[in-house]
N, C-alpha and C positions, 0 to 999 in steps of 0.2 A: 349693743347696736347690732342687728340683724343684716348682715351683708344685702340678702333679699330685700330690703325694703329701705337699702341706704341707695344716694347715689355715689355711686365711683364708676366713671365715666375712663376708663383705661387705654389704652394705647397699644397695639403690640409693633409698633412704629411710629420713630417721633418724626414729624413734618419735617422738611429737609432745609429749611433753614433754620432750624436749632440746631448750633455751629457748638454749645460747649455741652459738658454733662449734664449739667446741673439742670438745664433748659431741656433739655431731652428728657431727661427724667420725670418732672416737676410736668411735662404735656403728658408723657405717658401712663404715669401714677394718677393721672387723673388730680393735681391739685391745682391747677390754673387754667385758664384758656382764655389767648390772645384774642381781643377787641379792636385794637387798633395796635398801631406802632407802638411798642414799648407803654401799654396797657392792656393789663389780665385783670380778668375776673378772676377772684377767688372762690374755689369749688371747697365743699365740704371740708374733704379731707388738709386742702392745704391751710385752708381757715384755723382747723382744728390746729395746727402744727405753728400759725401766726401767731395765735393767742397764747400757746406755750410760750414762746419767746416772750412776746410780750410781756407776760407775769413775770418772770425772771426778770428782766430789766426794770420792771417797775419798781420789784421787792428791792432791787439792786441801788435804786437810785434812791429811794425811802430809807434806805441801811446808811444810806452815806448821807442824809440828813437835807436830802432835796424833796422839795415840796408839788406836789401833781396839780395842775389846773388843766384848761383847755381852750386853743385858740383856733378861731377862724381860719377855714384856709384862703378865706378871701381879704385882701389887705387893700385898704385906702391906698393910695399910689402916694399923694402927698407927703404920708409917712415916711417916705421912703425918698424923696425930695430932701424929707428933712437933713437927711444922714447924708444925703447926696450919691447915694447908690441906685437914682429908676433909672437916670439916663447910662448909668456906666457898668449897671449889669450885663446888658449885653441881650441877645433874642432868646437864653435859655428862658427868660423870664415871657411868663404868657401872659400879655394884656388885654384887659379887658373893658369894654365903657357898656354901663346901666343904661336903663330906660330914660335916666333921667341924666344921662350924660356924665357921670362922676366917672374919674378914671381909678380903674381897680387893678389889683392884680392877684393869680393864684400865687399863692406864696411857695417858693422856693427855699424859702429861710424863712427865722420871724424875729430878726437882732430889735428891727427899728419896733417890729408892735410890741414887744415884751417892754423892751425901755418907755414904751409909750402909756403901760399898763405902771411899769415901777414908779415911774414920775406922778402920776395921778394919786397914787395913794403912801406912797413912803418918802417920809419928808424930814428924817433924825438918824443919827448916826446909831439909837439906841435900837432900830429894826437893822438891824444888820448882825451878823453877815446873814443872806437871803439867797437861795436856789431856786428856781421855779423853771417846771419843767413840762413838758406834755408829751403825748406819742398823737402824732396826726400824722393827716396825709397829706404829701408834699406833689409838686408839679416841677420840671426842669424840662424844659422842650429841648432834648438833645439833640443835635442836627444827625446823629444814625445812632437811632437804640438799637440794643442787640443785647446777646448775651442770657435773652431773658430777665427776670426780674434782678438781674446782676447790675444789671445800666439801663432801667427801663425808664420811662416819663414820670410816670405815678408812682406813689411810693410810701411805703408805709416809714417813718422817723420816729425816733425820740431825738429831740431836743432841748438842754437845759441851759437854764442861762444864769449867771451866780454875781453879784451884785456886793461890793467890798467899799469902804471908805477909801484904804488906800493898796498900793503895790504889793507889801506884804502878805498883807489880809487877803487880796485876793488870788497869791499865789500858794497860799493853804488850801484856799479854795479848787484852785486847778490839780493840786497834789489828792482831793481826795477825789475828783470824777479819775482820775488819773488810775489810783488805785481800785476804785468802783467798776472799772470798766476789767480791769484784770480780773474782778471778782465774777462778774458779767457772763466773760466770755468762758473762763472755766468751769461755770457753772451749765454750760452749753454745750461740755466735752469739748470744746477748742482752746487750741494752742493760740493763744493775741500777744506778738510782740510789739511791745512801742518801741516808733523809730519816729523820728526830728522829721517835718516836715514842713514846704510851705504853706504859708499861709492864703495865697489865696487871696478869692475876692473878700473874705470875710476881714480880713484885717489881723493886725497885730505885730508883735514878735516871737511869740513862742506857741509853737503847735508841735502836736503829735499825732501822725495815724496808728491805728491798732490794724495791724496786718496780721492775716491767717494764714499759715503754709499750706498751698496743695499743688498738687504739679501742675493741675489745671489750670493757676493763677494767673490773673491777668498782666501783671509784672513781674520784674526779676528785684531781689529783695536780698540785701548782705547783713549778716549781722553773728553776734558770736552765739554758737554754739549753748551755752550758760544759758542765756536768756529766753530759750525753749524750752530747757529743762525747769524752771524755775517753778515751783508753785503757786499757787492764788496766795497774795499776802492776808489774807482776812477781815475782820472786821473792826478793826481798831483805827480810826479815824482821827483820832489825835492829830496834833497839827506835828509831834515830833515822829510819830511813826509813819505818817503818809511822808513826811520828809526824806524819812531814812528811806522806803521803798523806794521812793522816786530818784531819791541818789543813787540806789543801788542798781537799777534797771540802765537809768542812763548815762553811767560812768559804762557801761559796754558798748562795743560797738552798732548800730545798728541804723541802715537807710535804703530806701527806695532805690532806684537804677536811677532817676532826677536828681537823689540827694549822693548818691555813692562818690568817694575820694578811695579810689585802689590802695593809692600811698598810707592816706590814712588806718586802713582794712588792714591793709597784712602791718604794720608798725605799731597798731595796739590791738592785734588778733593775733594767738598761737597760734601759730599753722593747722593745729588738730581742732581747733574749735573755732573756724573759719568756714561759714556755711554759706553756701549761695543757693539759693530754692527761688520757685515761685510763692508769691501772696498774692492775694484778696483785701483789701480795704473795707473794714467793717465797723470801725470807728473812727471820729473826729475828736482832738479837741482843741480849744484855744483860748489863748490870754491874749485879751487886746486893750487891754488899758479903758482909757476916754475915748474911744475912738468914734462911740455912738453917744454916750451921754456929753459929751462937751457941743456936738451940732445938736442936738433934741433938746438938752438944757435939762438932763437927766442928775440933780444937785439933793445932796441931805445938809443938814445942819451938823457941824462937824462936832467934837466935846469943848472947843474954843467959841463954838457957837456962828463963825465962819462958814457960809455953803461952801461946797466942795463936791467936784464931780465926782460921781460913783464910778469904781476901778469894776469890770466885765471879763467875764469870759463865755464863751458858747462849748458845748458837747453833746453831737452828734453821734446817732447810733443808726446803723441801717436796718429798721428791723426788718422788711422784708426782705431786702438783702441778706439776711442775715439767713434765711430759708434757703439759697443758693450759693455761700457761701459754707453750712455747715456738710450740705450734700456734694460740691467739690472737694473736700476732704474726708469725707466716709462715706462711701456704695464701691459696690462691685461690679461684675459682670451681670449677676443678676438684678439687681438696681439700686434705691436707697438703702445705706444703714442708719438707723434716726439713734443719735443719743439717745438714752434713757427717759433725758430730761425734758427732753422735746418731742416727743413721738405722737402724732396722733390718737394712735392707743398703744397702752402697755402689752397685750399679749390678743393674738387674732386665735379664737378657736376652728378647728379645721373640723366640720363633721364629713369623712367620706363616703357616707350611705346616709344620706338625709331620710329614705322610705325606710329605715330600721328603726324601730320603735328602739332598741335598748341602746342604738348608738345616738340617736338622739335624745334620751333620758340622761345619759350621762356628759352630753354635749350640754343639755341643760342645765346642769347639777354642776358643772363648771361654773359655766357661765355667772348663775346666782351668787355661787360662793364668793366668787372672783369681784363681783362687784359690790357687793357687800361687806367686803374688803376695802371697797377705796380704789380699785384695780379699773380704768378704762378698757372695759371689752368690748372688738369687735369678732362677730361670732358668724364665720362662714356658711350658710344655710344653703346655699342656692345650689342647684344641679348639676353643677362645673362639672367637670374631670377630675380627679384627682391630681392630673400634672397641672390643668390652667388652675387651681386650686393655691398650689406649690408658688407657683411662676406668680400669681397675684401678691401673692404675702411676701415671697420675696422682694418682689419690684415697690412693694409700698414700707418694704421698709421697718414692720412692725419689730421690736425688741424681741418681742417671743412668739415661738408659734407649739400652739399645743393640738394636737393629732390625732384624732379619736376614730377607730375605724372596728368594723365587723369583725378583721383578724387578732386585733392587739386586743380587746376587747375576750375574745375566747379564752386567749392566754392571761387576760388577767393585768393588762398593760397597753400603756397611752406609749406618744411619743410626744418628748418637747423636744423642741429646740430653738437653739440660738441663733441668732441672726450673723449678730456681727463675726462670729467665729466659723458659723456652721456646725458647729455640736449638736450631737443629739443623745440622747438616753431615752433608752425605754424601763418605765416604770410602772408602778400603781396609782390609779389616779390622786388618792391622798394625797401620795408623795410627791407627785408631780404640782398638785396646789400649794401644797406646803413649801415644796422650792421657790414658786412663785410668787407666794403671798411673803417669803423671807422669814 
């Protein structure tokens, strides 16, 4: 991709009421731009960087054995009657009445239309156990958004909902979104601790948020030390291995400054691995029993031949959130460091004499290689400076920058470098591709 003839709409000052990083950033990198309150247009670049996430999660929820569809984001009101949640949500929810008087709403959640979908076509205990999930976009009319796409109105979600005969079953079920999402967020370059949470208007008894450490976090967050360090558990989805993780995670300490007991903290926390940081809330999840199938009338036939209400749970992901949740915990002074995993592109090329035939011959001799590799290039063409050239690539964040100019070029040598470190080497360009390509 041709810097010259992309858009990237940049900033060298973010608008003065972007109050945290990540919002500052995300205006100035040119990846969103405010429409209304706590609504962004997404711009190229941040687009590019949504739909990383997105594939990650999706592969993620597909590995753990949940199945993709797609639902409206407009919901009958009635629905929601059913379960007895329109009147007791409260005004985050946006209503709406048709031409023809039906009352609607943008949906904030979708517990009651998934169970409205399950009831319609699964009717034996032999379709079970069942996941269905989607990534759409949600509405929450928050009485003061801020934060940027961290607490905005609009929003891009995954949500999955998992569908059990009974308690058990569906607490296997929670144990693998559980584990799926640890695989998730590592897969993202983040650190997600699960800590015990309320539940909420959603319902239930047992919920957990996946919090992100960064200083910039919107809460204070206690938990042991261990459970930072830990690894992504993997792909083994067994009903005994997702058990053992989930024992293993939450026999440690860990809660929100809502859920935090001091007493508790320091009497089953060593003092040395007793951490209090900021987090980010970047996942949801929850086991709620019958909570929606016994009012919807959400029943299968059981192996006694008996109906029996379907045992649920919901797991939430913020995926756009998830774009200012990973850029609170990685950029500098000079702006975003994008994961690997998630970068809009893999390596930006720098030509600093765009009217030099041999520096633009081998600017292009990159380029080709590089994508014909498999390598997302974006390839600097335009007449910048050499310094706004620098300051661009930096502030967007790209993984690698490689360097091509008039001087290094005589001598026989490029310059890459790294982002996240600030490393540089000067070499041959071969060898510079070679590093690159791995």
């Amino acid at each position: 991709m041709r810097l010259s003839r992309y858009f990237l709409p940049t900033l060298k000052e973010a608008p003065s009421d972007a109050q945290i990083v990540s919002h500052q950033l995300m205006l100035r990198a040119g990846l969103i731009k405010q429409e209304a309150a706590g609504i962004y247009a997404w711009l190229p670049l941040g687009l590019r960087v949504l739909r990383k996430i997105e594939t990650i999660v999706r592969e993620e929820q597909e590995r753990a054995g949940a199945v993709e569809l797609l639902m409206p984001t407009l919901q009958l009101a009635d629905l929601w009657r059913e379960s007895g949640r329109y009147d007791a949500y409260g005004p985050e929810m946006l209503r709406i009445t048709d031409r023809h008087e039906r009352e609607l709403l943008y949906g904030p959640t979708n517990e009651e239309m998934i169970t409205d979908i399950f009831r319609g076509f699964v009717k034996s205990y032999k379709q079970l156990p069942l996941n269905l999930f989607h990534i759409q976009w949600k509405f929450r009319d928050e009485r003061r958004p801020r934060f940027g796409v961290m607490r905005g109105r609009e929003f891009l979600m995954k949500d999955a909902y998992s569908f059990d005969l009974d308690e058990d079953s569906a607490r296997v079920a929670y144990n693998r979104m559980f584990v799926a999402y640890l695989n998730t967020f590592a897969r993202m370059g983040l650190k997600a601790v699960p800590m015990r949470a309320d539940t909420g208007p959603i319902g239930g008894d047992l919920s957990h948020e996946f919090i992100v450490l960064a200083d910039t976090g919107e809460s204070e967050v206690f938990c042991d030390r261990k459970l930072v360090e830990m690894p992504a558990p993997g792909g083994d989805f067994s009903a005994e291995a997702v058990q053992a993780v989930f024992d293993e995670r939450t026999a440690l300490y860990a809660a929100t400054e809502e859920m935090h007991d001091a007493a508790r903290f320091e009497a089953e926390t060593a003092k040395g691995d007793r951490l209090s940081a900021r987090g980010i809330e970047v996942g949801h999840i929850f086991y709620f029993g019958t909570k929606y199938s016994e009012p919807m009338k959400a029943k299968v036939a059981g192996p006694d031949g008996v109906d029996t209400h379907v045992h649920m749970g919901s797991y939430g992901v913020g995926v756009s959130r998830l774009l200012g949740a990973i850029i609170e915990a990685s950029h500098d002074a000079g702006g975003i460091i994008w994961p690997d995993a998630v970068a809009p592109f893999d390596v930006v090329v720098i030509n600093l004499r765009p009217n030099d035939e041999a520096v633009s011959v081998a600017c292009e001799e990159a380029v080709t290689r590089l994508e014909a590799a498999g390598l997302d290039v974006l390839y600097d063409d335009t007449d910048e400076r050499p310094g706004g050239k620098f300051a661009t690539a930096d502030l967007i964040g790209v993984p690698w920058q490689l360097t091509i100019g008039p001087k290094g070029l005589a001598d026989g040598v490029v310059e890459l470098k790294r982002r996240a470190t600030g490393e540089k080497d000067s070499l041959p360009l071969d060898a510079a591709l070679t590093k690159l390509l791995g």
